[in-house]
C-alpha positions in Angstrom: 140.1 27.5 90.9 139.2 25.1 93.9 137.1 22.3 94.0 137.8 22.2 97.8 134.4 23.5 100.2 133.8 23.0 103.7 130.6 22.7 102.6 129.3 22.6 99.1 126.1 22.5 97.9 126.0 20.8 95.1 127.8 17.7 95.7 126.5 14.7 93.9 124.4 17.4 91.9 125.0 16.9 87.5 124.5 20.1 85.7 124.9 20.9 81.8 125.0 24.6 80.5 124.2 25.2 77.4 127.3 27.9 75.9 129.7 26.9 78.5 132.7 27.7 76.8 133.2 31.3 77.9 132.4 34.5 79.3 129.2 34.1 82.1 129.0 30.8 80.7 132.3 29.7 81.6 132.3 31.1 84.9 128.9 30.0 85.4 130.7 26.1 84.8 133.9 27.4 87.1 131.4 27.9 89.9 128.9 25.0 89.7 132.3 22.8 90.0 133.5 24.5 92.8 130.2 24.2 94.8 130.3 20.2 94.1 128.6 19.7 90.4 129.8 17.5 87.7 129.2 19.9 84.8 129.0 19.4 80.9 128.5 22.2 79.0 128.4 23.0 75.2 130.5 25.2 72.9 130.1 25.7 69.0 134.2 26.7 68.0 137.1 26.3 69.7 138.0 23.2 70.7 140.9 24.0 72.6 139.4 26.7 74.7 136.8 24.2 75.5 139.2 21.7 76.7 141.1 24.0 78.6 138.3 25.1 80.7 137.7 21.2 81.2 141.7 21.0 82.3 141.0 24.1 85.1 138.1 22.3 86.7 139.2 19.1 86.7 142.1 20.8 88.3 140.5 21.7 90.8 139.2 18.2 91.9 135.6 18.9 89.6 134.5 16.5 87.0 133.6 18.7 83.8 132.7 17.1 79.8 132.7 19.2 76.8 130.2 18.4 73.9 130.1 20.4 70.6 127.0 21.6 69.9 125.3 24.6 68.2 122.4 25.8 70.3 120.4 26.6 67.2 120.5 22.7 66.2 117.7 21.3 68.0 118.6 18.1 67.3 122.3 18.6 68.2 121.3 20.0 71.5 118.9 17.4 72.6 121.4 15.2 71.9 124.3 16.9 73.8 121.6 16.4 76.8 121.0 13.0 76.8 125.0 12.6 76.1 125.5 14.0 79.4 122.9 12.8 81.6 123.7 9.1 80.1 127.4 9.6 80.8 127.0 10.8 84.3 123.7 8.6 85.2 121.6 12.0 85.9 120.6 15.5 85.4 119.9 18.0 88.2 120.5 21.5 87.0 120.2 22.9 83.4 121.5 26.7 82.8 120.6 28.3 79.6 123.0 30.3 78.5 123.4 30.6 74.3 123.0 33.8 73.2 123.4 36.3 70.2 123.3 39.3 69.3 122.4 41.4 66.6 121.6 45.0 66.4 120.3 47.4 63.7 117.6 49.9 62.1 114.6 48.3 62.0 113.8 49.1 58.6 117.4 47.6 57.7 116.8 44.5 59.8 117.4 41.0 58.0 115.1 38.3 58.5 117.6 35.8 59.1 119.3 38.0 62.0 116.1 37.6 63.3 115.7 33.9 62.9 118.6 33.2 64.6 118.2 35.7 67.7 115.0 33.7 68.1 116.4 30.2 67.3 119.1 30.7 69.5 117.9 33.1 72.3 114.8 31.3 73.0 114.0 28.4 70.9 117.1 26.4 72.6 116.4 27.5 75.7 112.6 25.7 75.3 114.4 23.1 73.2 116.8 22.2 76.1 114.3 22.5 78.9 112.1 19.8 77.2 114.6 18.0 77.1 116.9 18.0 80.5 113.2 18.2 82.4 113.1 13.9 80.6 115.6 13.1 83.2 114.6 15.7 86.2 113.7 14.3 89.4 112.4 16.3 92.2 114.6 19.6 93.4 115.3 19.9 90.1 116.6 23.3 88.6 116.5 25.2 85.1 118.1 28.7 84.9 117.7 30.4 82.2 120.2 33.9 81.6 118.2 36.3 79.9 118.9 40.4 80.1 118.0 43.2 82.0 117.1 44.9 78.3 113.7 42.4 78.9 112.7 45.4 81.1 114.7 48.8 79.5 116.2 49.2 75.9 117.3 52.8 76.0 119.1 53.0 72.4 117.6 52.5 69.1 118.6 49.2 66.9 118.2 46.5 70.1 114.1 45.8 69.0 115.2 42.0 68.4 117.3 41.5 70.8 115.1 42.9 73.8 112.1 41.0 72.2 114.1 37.8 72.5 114.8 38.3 76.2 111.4 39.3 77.0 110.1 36.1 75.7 112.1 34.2 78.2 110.2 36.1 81.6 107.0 35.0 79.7 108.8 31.2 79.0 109.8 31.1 82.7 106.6 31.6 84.0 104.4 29.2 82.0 107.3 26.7 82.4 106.8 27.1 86.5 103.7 26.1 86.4 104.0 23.2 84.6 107.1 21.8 86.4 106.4 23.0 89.7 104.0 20.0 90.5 107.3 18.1 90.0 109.4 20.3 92.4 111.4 21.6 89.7 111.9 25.2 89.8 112.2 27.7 87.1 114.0 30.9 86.9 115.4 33.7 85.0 118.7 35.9 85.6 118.9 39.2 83.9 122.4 40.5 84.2 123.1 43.9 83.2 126.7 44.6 81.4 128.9 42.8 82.2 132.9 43.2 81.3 133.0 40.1 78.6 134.7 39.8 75.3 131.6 40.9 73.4 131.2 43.9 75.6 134.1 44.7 77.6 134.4 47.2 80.1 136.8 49.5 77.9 134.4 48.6 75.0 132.9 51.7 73.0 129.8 51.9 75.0 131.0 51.5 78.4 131.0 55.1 79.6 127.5 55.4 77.7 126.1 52.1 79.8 127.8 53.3 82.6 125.5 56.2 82.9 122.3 54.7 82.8 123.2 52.3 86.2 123.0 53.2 89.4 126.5 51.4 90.0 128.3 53.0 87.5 130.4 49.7 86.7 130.7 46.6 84.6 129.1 43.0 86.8 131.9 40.7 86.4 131.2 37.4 85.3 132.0 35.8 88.7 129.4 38.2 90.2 126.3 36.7 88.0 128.2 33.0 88.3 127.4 33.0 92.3 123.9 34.1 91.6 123.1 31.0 89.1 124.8 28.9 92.1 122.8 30.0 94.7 119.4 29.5 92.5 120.6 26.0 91.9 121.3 25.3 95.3 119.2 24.1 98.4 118.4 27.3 100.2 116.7 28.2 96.2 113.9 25.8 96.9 111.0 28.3 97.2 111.7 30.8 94.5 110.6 30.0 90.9 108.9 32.0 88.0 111.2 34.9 88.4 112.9 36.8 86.3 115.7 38.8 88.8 117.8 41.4 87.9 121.9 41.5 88.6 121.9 44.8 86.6 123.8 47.4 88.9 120.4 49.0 89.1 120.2 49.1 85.1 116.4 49.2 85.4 115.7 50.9 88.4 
């Protein structure tokens, strides 16, 4: 990875993502750096993995801080935000990435599976958008990465999950109205599948997902990267209270 633009835009820019540490979120990090943005960003295990992707981008000529924090920790995560935005002297961008899932019958579903979708799926991401918006001046950004099964879940047992993510289009929407007096926007990226380590391309229901897109392929991580990027750039300014797919035609 380069840090090295002709022209990046997002020099002097901070950014923190919350689940940093790998997968989109990691290459969401990788790709913020490269167009100019100091980034911290949060994982909950592996320290090393962590510091590594830290290593890469400051490699690269970026500035990047890693900060343990479990997204369904409230107070954790506020403080992970102020950590940053105190370290680095401001906060421009704030990606929401944490997720989990957790699939099953309904009538076998546990409670606590449940909880935690919602604790970590959407409760953070309100959690850490009351938060970042403290320090937020004008131009501002909050991304939020939600799902394309907001819109279609085509196989029995995802109930929660798909619940979870369609909160988030009805979160982005109420939060654009109350930040866009303060030229913040507010947005919401619904990748479909995408080749990760919790469902890989080769995975056991690739050739099933496969068949319900109009691209019969896996996104790639560095494919819904560049789209957080561009909404947290410049030419972003005037779109806000969306919820956009990057689902291969998933939905369609």
């Amino acid at each position: 990875m380069s840090n090295q633009q002709s022209n990046p835009s997002l020099v002097s820019k901070v950014a923190f993502v919350q689940g940093g540490s790998r997968g989109i979120g990691a290459a969401i990090v990788k790709r913020l750096a490269t167009e100019g943005a100091t980034v911290a960003f949060t994982y909950v295990t592996s320290p090393d993995k962590a510091q590594a992707l830290v290593s890469e981008v400051e490699a690269g000529g970026g500035r990047a801080l890693a900060i343990q924090a479990d997204s369904s920790d409230a107070t954790a995560l506020r403080q992970a935000i102020s950590i940053a935005a105190e370290t680095f002297g401001r906060l421009d961008i704030l990606v929401n990435n944490a997720g989990v899932l957790a699939l099953g019958p309904v009538e076998e579903f546990k409670l606590e599976d449940l909880d935690r979708t919602l604790a970590v799926n959407v409760r953070s991401a309100f959690v850490a958008t009351q938060e970042a918006v403290r320090y937020m001046k004008e131009g501002g950004r909050v991304i939020t990465i939600g799902s394309t099964n907001a819109e279609r879940m085509p196989f029995a047992g995802g109930a929660v999950y798909a619940m979870s993510k369609s909160a988030l289009v009805g979160l982005t929407k109420g939060l654009s109205r109350d930040l866009g007096p303060r030229g913040i926007t507010v947005n919401n990226v619904q990748p479909g599948p995408v080749d990760t380590d919790m469902n890989p391309a080769s995975g056991d229901f690739a050739e099933t997902l496969k068949g319900l897109m109009s691209l019969p392929r896996y996104g790639k991580v560095e494919e819904i990267a560049s789209f957080v990027a561009y909404l947290a750039g410049p030419e972003a300014g005037y779109i806000t209270g969306a919820s956009l797919s990057i689902d291969g035609g998933f939905s369609a």
